[in-house]
C-alpha positions as CSV (number, residue, x, y, z in Angstrom):
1,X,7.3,-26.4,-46.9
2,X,5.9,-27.3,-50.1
3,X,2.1,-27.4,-50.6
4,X,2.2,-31.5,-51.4
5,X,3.8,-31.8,-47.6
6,X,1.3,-29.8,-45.7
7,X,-1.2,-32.0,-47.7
8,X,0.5,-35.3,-46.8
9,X,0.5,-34.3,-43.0
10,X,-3.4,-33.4,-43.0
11,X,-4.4,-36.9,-44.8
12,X,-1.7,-38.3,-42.0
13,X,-3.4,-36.4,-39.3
14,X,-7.0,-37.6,-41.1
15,X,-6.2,-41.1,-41.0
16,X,-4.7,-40.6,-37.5
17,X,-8.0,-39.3,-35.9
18,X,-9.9,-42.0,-38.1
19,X,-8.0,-44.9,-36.5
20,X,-8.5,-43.3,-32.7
21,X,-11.7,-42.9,-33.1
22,X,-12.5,-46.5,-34.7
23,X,-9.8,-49.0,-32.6
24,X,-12.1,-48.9,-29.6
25,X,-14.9,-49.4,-31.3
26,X,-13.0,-52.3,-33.1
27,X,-11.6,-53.6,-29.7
28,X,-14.7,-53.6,-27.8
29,X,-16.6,-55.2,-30.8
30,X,-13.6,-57.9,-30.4
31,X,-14.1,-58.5,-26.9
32,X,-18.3,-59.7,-27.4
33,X,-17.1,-61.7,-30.1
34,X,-15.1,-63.6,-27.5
35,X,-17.0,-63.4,-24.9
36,X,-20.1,-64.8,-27.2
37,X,-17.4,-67.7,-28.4
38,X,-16.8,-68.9,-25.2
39,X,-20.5,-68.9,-23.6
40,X,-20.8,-71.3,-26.8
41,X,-17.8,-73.7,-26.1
42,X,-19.2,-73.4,-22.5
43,X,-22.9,-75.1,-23.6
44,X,-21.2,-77.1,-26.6
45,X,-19.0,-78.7,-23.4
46,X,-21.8,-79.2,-21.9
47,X,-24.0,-81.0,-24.1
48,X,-20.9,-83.4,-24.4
49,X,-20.4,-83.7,-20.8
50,X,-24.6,-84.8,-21.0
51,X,-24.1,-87.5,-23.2
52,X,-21.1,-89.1,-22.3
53,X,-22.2,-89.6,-18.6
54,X,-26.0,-91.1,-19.9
């Protein structure tokens, strides 16, 4: 192996551990954000649910 392929599979590697380490992060981080999205459609329904049946 040439010296340029033994560096191309340790920035692969690199970039391999980066990415493992980050997507739960990422996903978890994705899941509040939904979770926070729907407890606001939940009040927003709400509110409208108020003032339609005043």
């Amino acid at each position: 192996m040439r010296s340029g392929d033994v560096e191309l599979l340790v920035v692969i590697a690199i970039i391999g551990i980066l990415s493992g380490i980050a997507l739960p992060t990422f996903l978890s981080i994705v899941g509040k954000a939904k979770e926070v999205e729907a407890t606001i459609n939940m009040g927003n329904l709400s509110k409208s649910q108020k003032i339609y049946y005043m």
